[in-house]
C-alpha positions in Angstrom: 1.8 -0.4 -16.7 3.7 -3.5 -16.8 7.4 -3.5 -16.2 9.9 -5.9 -18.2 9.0 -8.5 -15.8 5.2 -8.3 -16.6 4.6 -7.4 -13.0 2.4 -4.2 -12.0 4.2 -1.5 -10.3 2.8 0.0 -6.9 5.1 1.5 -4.2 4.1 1.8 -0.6 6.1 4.5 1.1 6.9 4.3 4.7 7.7 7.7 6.3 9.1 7.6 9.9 9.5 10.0 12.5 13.4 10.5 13.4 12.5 12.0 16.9 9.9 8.9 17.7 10.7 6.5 15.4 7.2 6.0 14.7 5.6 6.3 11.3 3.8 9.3 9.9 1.9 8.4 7.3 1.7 5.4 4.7 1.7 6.1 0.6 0.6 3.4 -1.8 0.9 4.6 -5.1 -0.8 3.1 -8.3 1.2 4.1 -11.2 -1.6 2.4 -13.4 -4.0 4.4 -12.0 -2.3 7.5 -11.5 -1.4 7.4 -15.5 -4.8 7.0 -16.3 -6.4 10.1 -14.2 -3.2 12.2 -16.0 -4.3 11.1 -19.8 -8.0 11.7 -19.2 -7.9 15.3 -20.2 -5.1 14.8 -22.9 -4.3 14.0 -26.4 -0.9 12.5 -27.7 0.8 13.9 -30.2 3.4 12.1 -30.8 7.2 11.7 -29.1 6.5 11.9 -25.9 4.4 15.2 -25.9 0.5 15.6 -25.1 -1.9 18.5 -25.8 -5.0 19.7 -23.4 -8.7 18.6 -25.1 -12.1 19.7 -24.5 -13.4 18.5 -20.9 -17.1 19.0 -22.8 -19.7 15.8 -23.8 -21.0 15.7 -26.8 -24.2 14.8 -27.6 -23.9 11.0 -28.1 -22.6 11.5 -24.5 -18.8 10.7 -25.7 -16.1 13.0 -24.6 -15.3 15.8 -27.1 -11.8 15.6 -28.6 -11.3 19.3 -29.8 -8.5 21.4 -28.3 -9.3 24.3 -25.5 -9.2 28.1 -26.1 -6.9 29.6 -24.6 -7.2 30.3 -20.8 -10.2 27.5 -20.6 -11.2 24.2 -20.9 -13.2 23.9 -22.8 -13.7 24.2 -26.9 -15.9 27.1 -28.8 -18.7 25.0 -28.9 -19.0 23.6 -25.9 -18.0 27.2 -24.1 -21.0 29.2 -25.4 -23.1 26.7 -23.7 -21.4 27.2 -20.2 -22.0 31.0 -20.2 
């Protein structure tokens, strides 16, 4: 995602130790990346809201884009072949 400044946004999070002073961990986050891996199993549907879609492959090995039963993930079709 580019920001109003046509930059990429990625945040590296320091966290410190109070006691020690010394740093715990490191986080660098890829928004870009992290958007992508959220939309993969989703469909938009307009203002701001996403449904759930089938996590099946068709047969022209293309993901499917029907919507989940209830309670799973994956469509009527490609359910009957999982069980």
């Amino acid at each position: 995602m580019n920001t109003r400044t046509k930059s990429k946004t990625n945040i590296i999070i320091n966290a410190i130790d109070t006691n020690n002073n010394t740093a715990l961990y490191k986080v660098n986050i890829n928004f870009d990346e992290a958007i992508q891996a959220w939309r993969a199993n989703k469909k938009h549907t307009g203002n701001g809201m996403y449904k759930y879609v089938c996590c099946g492959i068709t047969k022209t090995s293309k993901k499917c884009n029907r919507y989940p039963l209830t309670n799973f993930d994956y469509c009527k079709m490609h359910l009957k072949n999982k069980l």
